[in-house]
N, C-alpha and C positions, 0 to 999 in steps of 0.2 A: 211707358207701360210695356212699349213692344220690347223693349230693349230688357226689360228687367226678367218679360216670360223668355225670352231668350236666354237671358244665363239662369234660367231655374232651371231649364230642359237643358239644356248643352250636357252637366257637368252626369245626367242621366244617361244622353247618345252617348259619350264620351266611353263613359265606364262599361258598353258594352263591347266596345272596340279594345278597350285593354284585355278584359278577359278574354274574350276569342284571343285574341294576341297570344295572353297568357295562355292558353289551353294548345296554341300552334306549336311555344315553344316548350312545352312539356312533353307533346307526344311529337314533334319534330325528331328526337335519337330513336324509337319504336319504330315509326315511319322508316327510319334511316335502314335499321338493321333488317326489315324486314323485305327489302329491296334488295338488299345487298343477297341474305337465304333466298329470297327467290332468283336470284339472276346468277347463284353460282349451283345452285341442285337441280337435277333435272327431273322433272314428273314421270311418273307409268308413261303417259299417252305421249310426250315427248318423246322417250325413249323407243316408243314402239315404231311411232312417228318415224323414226332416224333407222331404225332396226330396216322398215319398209325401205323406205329409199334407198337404202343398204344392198338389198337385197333386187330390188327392180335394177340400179345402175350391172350389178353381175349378171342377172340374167339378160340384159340389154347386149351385155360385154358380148356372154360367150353367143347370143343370138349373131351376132355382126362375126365372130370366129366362126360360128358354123357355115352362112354366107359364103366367107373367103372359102371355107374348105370342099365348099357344093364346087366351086370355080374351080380351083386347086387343091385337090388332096393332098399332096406332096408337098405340103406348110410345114412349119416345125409346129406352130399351135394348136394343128388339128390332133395332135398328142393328149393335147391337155384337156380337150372336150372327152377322150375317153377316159382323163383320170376323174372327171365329173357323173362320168354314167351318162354320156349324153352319144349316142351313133352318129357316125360320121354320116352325113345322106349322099 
């Protein structure tokens, strides 16, 4: 008796495990491509993101140039803080 309600239900669990299946491997290439566009385009906020750090690392640069040139004026870099607009202190 146990064994007959057994295969009346199995072949019910069964068929829901093929569909999922089925359904994984229909949108499995979607999935695919859509991985691939997001991981070769870059967003606004990415962009601005990178833009920032861009822009912090130069002003880092020439902060550490103005330093040497409070030491030493007589740098050859301390040149290029005035083609910035930035005064030698």
């Amino acid at each position: 008796m146990r064994r007959l309600l057994f295969l009346a239900v199995l072949p019910l669990a069964l068929s829901g495990c093929i569909v999922r299946t089925a359904a994984n491997v229909v949108t499995l290439p979607v999935r695919a491509v859509g991985a691939g566009v997001d991981a070769v385009t870059t967003s606004q906020s990415e962009a601005d993101e990178r833009r920032g750090r861009e822009l912090r690392r130069e002003e880092e640069r020439l902060g550490r140039i103005a330093r040497r040139c409070e030491r030493n004026p007589d740098r050859e870099e301390c040149a290029e803080l005035q083609r910035y607009g930035r005064p030698e202190r």
